[in-house]
Each structure stands twice: as C-alpha cells, then as structure tokens.
C-alpha positions in Angstrom: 6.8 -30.8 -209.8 9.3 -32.1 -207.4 6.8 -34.0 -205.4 5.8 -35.7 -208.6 9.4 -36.6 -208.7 10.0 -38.4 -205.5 6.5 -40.1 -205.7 7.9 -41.7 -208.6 10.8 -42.4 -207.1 9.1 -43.7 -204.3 6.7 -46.0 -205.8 9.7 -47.5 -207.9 11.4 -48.3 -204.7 8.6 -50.3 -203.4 8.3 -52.0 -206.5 11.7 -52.9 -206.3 11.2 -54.1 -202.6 7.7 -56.0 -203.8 9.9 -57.7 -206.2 13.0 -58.4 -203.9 10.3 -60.1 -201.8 8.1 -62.0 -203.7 11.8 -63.5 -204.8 12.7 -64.6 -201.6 9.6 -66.0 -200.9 10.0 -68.3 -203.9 13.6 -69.2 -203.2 12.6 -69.7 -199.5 9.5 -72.0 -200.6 11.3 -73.8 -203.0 14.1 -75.1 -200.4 11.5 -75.9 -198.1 9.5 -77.9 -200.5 13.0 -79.9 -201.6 13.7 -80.6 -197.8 10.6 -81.9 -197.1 10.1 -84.1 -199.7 13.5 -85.5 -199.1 13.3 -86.0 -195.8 9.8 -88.0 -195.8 11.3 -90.0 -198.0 14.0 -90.9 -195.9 11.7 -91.5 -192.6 9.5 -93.4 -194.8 12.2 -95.5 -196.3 13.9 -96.0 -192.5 10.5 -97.3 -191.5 9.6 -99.6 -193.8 13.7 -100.9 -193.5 12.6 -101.1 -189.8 9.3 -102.8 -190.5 10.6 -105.8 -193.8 14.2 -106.2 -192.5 15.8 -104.9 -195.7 17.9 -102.3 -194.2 19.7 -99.8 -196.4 17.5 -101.0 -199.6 14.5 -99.3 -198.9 15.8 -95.8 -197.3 17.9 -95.7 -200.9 15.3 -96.0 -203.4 12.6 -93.7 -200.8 15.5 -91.2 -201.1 15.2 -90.9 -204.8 11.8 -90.9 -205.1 11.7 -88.0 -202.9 13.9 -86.1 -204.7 12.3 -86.6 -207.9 9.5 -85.6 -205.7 11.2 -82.3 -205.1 12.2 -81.7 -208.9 8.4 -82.0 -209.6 7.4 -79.9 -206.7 10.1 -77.3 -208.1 9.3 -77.2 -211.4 5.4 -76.4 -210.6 6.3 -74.3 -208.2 8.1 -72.2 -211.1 5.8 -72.5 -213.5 2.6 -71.5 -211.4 5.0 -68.3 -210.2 5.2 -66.9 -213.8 
C-alpha cells in the first residue's frame, strides 16, 4: 500500500520534471530562433549596404524583415507545440 503511494508520487514528479523540461526546451528554441533570424538579417542587410553603396538603408529594412521573420517563426513554433 505504501509503495503504491510513493510510485505515485514518484511518477508525478517526473511528470512534473518532463513538463519543466519540455518548457525550457521551447523557451530555449524560441530565443534561439528570434536571434537568428535577426541576426541574418542584419549580415544580409550589412552586405548588400557593402555591395550597392546605400549604407544604413538596407541593414534597417533587413532588420525588420527578420524580425517579422522571428514573430512568424514564433508563432509556428507555438502552435506546432500544442
């Protein structure tokens, strides 16, 4: 009867952990995700600047694209999690 007890216990606590973990993972994917769509737009942007002459132009309006980028990355990201 006791055993019963802290098997239950048990297997609630590594559901919790499971849990804990799978929401990390998502937190720690969806930063990563934002970054990195960020940042290529940047490098993109500081490379075509570099490449047509039109220096702060392009970087600004690579920026924004990658974070819309990121804001549809995160938002699939959430829905496929459900």
């Amino acid at each position: 009867m006791k055993n019963d007890k802290d098997n239950r216990k048990q297997e609630q606590k590594q559901k919790e952990n499971r849990q804990i973990l799978r929401a990390l993972g998502l937190f720690s994917q969806l930063g990563l995700s934002m970054a990195c769509c960020v940042l290529i737009g940047i490098l993109a942007g500081k490379f075509l600047d570099n490449l047509c002459g039109t220096s702060p132009l392009l970087m600004i309006i690579f920026t924004f694209i990658g974070a819309a980028a990121a804001f549809k990355v995160m938002f699939d990201i959430v829905k496929d999690w459900k």
